[in-house]
C-alpha positions as CSV (number, residue, x, y, z in Angstrom):
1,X,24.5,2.4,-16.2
2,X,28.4,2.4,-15.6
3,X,30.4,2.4,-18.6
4,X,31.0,-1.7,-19.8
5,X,34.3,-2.1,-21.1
6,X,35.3,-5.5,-22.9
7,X,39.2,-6.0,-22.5
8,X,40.0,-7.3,-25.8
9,X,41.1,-6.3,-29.3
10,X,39.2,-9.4,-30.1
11,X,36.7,-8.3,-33.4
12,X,35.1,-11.5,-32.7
13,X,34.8,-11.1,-28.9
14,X,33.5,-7.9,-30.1
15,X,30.8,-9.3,-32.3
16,X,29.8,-11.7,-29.5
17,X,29.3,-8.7,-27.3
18,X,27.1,-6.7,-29.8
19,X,24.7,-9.9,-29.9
20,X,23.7,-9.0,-26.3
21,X,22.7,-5.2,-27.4
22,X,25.0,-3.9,-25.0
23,X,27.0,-0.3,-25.3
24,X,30.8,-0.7,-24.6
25,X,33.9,0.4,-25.7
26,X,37.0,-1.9,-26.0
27,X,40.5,-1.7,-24.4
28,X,43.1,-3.5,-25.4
29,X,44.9,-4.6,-22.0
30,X,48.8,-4.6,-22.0
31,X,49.9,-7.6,-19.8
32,X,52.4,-10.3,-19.5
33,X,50.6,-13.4,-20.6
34,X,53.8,-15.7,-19.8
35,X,52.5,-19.0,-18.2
36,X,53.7,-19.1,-14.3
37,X,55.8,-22.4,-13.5
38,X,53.5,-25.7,-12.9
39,X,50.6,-23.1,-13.5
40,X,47.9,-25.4,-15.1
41,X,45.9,-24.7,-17.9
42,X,42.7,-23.5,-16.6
43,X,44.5,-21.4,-13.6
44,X,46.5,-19.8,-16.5
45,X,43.3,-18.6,-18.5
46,X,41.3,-17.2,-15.2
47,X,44.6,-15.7,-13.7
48,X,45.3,-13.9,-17.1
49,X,41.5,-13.0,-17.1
50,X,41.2,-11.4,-13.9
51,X,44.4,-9.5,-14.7
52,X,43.5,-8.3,-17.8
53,X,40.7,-6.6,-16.3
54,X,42.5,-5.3,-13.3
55,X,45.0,-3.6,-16.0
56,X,42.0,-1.6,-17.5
57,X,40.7,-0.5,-14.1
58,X,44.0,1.2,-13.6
59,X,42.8,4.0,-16.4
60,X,39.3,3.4,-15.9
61,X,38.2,3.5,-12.5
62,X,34.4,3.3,-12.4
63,X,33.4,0.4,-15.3
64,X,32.3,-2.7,-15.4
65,X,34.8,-4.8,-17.3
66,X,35.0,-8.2,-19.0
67,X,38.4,-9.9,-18.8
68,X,38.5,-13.1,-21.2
69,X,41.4,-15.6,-21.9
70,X,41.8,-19.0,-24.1
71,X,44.0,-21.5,-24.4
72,X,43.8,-25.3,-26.3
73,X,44.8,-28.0,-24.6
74,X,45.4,-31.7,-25.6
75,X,46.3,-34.2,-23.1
76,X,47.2,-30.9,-20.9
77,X,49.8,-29.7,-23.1
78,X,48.2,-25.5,-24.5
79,X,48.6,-25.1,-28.2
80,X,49.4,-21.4,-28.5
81,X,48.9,-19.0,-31.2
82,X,50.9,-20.9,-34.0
83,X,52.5,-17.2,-35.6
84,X,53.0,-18.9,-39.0
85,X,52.3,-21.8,-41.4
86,X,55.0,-23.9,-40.4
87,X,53.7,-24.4,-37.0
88,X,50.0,-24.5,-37.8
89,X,50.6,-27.7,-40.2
90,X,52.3,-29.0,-36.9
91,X,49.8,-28.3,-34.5
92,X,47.1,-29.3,-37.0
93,X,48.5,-32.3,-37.4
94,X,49.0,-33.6,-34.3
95,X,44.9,-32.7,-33.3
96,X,43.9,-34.7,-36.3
97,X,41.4,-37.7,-35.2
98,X,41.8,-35.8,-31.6
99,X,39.7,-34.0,-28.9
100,X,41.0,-30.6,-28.2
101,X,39.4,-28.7,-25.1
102,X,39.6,-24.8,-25.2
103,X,39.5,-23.5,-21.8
104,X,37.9,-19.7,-21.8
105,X,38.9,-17.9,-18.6
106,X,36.4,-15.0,-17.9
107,X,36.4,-12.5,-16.0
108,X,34.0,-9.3,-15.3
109,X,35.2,-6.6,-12.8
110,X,33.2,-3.9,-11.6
111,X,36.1,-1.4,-10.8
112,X,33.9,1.0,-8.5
113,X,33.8,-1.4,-5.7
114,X,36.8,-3.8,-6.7
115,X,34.2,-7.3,-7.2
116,X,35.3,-9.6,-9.1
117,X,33.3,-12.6,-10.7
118,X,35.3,-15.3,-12.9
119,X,35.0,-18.2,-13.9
120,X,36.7,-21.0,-16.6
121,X,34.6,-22.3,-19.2
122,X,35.8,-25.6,-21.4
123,X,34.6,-26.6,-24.6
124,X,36.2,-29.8,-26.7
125,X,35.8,-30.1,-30.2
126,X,36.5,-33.3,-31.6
127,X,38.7,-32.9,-35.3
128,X,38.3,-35.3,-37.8
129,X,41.1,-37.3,-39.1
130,X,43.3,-34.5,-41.9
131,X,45.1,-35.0,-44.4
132,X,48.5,-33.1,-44.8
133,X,46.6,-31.5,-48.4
134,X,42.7,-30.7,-46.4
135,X,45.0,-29.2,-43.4
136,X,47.3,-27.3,-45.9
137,X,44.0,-26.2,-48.3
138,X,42.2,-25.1,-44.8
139,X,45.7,-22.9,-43.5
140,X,45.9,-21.2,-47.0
141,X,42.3,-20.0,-47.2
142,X,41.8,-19.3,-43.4
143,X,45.3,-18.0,-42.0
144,X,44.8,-18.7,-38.4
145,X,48.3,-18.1,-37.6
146,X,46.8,-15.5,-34.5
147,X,44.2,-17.9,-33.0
148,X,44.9,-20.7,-30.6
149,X,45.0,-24.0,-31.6
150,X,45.4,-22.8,-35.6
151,X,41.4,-22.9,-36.3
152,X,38.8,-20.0,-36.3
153,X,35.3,-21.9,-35.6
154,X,33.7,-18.9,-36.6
155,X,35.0,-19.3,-40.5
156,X,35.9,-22.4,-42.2
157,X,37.6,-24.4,-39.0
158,X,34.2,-25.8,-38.5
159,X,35.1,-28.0,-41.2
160,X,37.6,-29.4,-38.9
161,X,35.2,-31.3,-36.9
162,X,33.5,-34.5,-36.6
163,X,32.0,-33.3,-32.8
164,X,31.4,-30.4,-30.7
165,X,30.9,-30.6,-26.7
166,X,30.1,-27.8,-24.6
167,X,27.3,-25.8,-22.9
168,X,27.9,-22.6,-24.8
169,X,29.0,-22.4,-28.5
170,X,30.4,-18.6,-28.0
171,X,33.1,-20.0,-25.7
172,X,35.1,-21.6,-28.3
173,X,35.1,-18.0,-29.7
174,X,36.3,-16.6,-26.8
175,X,33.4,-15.2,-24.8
176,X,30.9,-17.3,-23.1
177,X,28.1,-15.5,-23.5
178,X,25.8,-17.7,-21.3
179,X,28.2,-17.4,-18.0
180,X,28.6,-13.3,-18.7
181,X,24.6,-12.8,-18.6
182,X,25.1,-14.3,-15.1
183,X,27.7,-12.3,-14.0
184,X,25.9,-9.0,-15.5
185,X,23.2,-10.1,-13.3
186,X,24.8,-10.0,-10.4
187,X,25.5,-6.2,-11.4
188,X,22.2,-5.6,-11.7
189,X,22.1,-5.9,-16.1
190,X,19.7,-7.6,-17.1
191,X,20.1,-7.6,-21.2
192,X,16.6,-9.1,-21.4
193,X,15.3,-5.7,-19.5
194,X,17.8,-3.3,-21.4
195,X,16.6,-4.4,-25.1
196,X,13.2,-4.2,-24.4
């Protein structure tokens, strides 16, 4: 089997990964992740996808790599990565009682042959109404001040929410694991063959 690479630094893309009982190492890709002028959300996450994976290929010629991107959006305005405490309250606050979508743009490249499958997958979570103390108590335990939108689902943030909506719980992770077993199809990986 080619070498799999998943593009990320991501420990909880990682963990995602390892669910499938696949063997791949992870590259962390060095790109500009500027948004391009009137670039919409969900061209933003596939774009940065695909080009994340494209980076890797540069060094490793023959795998098969996965590419993934996220952003939150509300009302079309992305909530980056909030960097500190400050702006986590803010962007906390301003989701309370609110949908938030997370768009997941992923990407797997097999770099032998140069074919490229991506797709962007949404998920909206729908946060209850927060008090300034609950989203303060929450920011101090969890530190989310390096994931989008100020909330890891996978730890406490779940507390966050009155409603989830989406096809595949991994996405608001990062990695939709549903779509990749369709894309690693397509490359001839079947994970339900390889962990028999």
């Amino acid at each position: 089997m080619q070498q799999l690479i998943l593009g990320s630094s991501s420990p909880f893309r990682a963990e995602l990964l390892n669910k499938l009982g696949l063997t791949f190492i992870q590259v962390s890709p060095d790109i500009d992740e500027t948004p391009q002028s009137d670039e919409s959300p969900a061209t933003l996450v596939q774009r940065l996808a695909e080009s994340k994976a494209r980076e890797i290929a540069r060094t490793h010629p023959e795998a098969l790599i996965i590419g993934s991107d996220q952003v939150a959006v509300i009302d079309d305005d992305i909530l980056g990565k909030p960097g500190n405490h400050q702006n986590a309250m803010a962007q906390l606050k301003s989701a309370s009682g609110r949908k938030v979508t997370f768009l997941t743009g992923l990407a797997l490249l097999n770099a032998k042959n140069g074919h490229i499958q991506s797709s962007v997958e949404p998920f909206s979570v729908h946060f209850r109404t927060l008090t300034d103390n609950q989203i303060d108590f929450y920011l101090k335990k969890e530190q989310p001040y390096q994931c989008a939108g100020s909330f890891k689902s996978e730890g406490f943030g779940i507390s966050l929410f009155s409603k989830l909506d989406g096809e595949d719980p991994n996405t608001l992770i990062g990695l939709p694991l549903r779509r990749l077993i369709q894309m690693l199809q397509h490359e001839d990986i079947d994970v339900l063959q390889l962990n028999h």
